[in-house]
C-alpha positions as CSV (number, residue, x, y, z in Angstrom):
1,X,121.6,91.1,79.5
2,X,118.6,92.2,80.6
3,X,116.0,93.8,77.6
4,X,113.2,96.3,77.9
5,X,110.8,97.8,75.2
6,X,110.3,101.3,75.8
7,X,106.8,102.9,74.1
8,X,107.0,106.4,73.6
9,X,103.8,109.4,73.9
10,X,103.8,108.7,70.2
11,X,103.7,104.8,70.4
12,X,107.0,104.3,69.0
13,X,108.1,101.2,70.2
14,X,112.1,100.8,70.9
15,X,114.0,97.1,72.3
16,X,117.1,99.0,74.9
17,X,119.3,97.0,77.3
18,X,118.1,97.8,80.8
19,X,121.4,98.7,83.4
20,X,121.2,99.8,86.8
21,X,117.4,98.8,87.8
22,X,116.8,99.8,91.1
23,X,113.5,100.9,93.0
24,X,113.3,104.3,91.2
25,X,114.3,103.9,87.8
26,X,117.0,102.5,85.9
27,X,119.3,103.2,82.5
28,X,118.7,102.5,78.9
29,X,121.3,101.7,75.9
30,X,119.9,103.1,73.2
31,X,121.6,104.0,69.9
32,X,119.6,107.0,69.9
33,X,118.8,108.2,73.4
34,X,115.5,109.7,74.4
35,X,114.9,113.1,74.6
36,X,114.8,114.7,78.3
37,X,111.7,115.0,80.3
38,X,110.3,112.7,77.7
39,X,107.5,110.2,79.4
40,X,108.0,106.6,78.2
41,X,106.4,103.5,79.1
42,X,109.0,100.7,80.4
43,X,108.2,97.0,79.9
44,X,110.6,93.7,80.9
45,X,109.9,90.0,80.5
46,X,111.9,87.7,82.4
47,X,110.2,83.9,82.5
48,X,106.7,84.7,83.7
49,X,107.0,87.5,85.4
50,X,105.9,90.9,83.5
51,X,107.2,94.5,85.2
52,X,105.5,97.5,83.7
53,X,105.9,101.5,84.9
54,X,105.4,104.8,83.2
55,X,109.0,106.4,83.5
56,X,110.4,109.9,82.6
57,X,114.0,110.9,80.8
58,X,115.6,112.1,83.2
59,X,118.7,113.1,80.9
60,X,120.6,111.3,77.9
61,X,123.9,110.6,77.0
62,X,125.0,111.7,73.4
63,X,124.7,107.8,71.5
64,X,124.6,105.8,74.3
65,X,121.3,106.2,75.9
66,X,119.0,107.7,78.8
67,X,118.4,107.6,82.7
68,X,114.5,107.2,83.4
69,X,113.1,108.1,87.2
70,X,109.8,105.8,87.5
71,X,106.7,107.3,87.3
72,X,104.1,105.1,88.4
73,X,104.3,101.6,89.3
74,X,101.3,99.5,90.1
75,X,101.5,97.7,92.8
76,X,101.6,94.2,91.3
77,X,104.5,95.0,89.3
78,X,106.5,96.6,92.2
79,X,106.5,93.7,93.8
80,X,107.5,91.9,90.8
81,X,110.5,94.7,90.8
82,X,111.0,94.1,94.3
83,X,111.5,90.3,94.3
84,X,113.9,90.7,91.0
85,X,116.2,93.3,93.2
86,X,115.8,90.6,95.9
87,X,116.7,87.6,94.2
88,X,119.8,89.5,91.9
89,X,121.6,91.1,95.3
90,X,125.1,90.6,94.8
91,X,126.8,89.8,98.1
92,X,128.2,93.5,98.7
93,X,124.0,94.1,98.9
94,X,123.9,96.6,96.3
95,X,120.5,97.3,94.7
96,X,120.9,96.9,91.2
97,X,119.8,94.2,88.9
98,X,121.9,94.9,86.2
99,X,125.4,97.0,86.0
């Protein structure tokens, strides 16, 4: 299981389970999704790497949670994202981290 902390405009800070990480955004389990079009700031730990992008709600599922399309994402942490998607390829190649 794979955990992010998602900072809202208003600094709210939320813990979700991160699924489907890819290139362009990914999904978050949330007992209370986000509101759409909301912009959220995404951030996962894993060891000592750090990935960081500005993402936006790109819709929400009634008490499960929210699909986010990244933002921005600086170029250091892209290639952290990069070499996660990398190292995690399932043999069938797909490109996400986490299902």
């Amino acid at each position: 299981m794979v955990i992010a902390e998602v900072t809202d405009d208003e600094s709210r800070t939320l813990i979700a389970r991160l699924r489907n990480l890819n290139l362009y955004g990914c999904y978050l389990e949330l007992p209370s999704p986000l509101p759409e079009r909301s912009s959220i700031t995404i951030r996962v730990a894993a060891g000592k790497k750090i990935f960081q992008a500005r993402a936006r709600v790109v819709y929400s599922d009634h008490d499960n949670g929210s699909g986010v399309e990244f933002q921005g994402v600086a170029q250091p942490y892209r290639a952290v994202l990069k070499e996660w998607l990398t190292d995690a390829r399932p043999a069938n190649g797909s490109d996400k981290l986490v299902s």
